[in-house]
N, C-alpha and C positions, 0 to 999 in steps of 0.2 A: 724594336721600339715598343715601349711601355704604353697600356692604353693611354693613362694620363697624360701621353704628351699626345696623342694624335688628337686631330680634329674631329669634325663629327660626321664629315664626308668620308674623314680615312675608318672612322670607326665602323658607318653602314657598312663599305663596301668589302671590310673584314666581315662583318657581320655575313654579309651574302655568301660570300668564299665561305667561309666554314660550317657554312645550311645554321648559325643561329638563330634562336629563338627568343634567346635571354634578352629582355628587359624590350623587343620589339616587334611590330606587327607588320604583317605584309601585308598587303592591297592592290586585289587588282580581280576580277575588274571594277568598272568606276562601284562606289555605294551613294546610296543616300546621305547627304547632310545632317541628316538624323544617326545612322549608324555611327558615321564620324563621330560624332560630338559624342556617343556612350563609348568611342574607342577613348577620346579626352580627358572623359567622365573618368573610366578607370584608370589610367594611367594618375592621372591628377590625384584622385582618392589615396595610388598607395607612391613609389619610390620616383615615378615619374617614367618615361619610356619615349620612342621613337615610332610613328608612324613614317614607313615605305611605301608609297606611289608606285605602280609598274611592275611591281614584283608578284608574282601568283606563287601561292604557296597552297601547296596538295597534301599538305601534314609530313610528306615524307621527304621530297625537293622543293626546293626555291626555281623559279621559272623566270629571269629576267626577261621582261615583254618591254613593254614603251608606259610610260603614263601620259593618259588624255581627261586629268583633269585639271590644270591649272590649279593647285590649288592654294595658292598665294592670291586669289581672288574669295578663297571664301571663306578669313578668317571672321569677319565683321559676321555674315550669317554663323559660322560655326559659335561664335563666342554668344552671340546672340541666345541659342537653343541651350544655354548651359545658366546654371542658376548664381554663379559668382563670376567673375573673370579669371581668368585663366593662363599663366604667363607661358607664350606659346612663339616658338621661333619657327620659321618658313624659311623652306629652300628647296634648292634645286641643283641636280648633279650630273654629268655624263658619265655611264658605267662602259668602261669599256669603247669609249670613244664614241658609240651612238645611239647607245638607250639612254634617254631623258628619265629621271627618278625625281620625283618630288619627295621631301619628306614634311614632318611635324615634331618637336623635337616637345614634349610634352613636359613643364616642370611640377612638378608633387606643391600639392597645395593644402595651406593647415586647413583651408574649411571643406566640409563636404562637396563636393561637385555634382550637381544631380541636373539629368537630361526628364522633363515633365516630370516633377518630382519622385525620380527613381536616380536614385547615387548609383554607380556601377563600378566592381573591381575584376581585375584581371583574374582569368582562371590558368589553370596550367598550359592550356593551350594558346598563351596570349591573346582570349577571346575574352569580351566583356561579358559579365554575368551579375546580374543586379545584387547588392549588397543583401544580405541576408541580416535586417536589424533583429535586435534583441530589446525587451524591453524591462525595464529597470522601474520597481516601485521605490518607491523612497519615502520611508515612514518616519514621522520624526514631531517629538511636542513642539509648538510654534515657540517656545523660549530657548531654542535649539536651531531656530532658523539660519544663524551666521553658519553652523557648522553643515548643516545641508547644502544651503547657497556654496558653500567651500567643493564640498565632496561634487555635488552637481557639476560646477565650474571644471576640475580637476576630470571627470570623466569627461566634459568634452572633449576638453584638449587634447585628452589621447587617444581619444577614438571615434571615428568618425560611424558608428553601427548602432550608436543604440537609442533608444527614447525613455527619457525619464520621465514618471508621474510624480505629479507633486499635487498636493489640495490647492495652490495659492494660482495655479495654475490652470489646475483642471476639472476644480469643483464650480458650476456656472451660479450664478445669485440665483436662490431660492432652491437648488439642488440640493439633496441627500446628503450629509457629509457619509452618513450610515452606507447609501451607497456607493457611492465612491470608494471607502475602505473595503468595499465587497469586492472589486475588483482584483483585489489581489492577486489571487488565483491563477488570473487570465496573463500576468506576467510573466515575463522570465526567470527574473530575480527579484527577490527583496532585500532593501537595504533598510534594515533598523537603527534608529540611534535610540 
């Protein structure tokens, strides 16, 4: 049977069988509602992923134990601690006839996802690791603003890592325009038009 027909109970519990790691996290023992929510955070940020309940994971085996956290009670707090909402399924499965697994089946979201303004993405080890932004000058004569506004818009969309400067933006009333353009330097990239 092909993934695409199996459900998402039959998918974990391939998942456990075969010591995977791909696209899901194990959890055990309980964490904070804070951790949860940067496990959310990153899956959200990139393709989307599966939190497992119950399961201890030592980098080398999976260790099915029991889960003791209900955690179908704490989506309203987990959604809570995150900066957008988040489309998020809840369940729960018998592995093996009597270990209890909870999961979170976590769906990829086009806005950032950010736990106390830090976005989080998955590392290799399906461990969250705070998003490493980049920042973006964007230089441009003000009779050229459509095509800023364009390029600005178009990098959002495709990336959720970086922060653009703009004058219209980020020069305050009575501020330097002189320095603001000094800042350059201190960015990542510059975009000229």
């Amino acid at each position: 049977m092909g993934v695409e027909n199996m459900g998402i109970e039959d998918i974990i519990i391939a998942k456990i069988k075969s010591n995977s790691r791909e696209g899901i996290s194990y959890i055990h023992p309980i964490k904070e509602d804070q951790v949860i929510a940067s496990y959310v955070s990153a899956y959200a940020n990139g393709d989307g992923g599966i939190l497992v309940f119950g399961v201890d994971d030592d980098g080398y085996d999976l260790h099915v134990k029991n889960s003791a956290f209900n955690i179908m009670e704490k989506e309203v707090k987990i959604q809570s601690l995150l900066s957008s909402p988040v489309e998020l399924d809840f369940g729960a499965l018998l592995y093996e006839f009597n270990k209890k697994l909870e999961y979170i089946v976590v769906k990829p979201s086009l806005n950032k996802i950010e736990v106390d303004g830090v976005g989080y993405v998955m590392n290799e080890n399906q461990k969250p690791v705070p998003i490493e932004v980049k920042t973006v000058f964007l230089s441009y004569s003000h009779k050229d603003t459509y095509i800023a506004d364009s390029i600005e818009e178009a990098l959002n969309s495709c990336t959720k890592n970086i922060n653009i400067s703009r004058d219209i933006r980020d020069v305050k009333y009575k501020e330097s325009f002189s320095e603001f353009m000094n800042t350059i330097s201190e960015h990542d990239f510059v975009i000229s038009i």
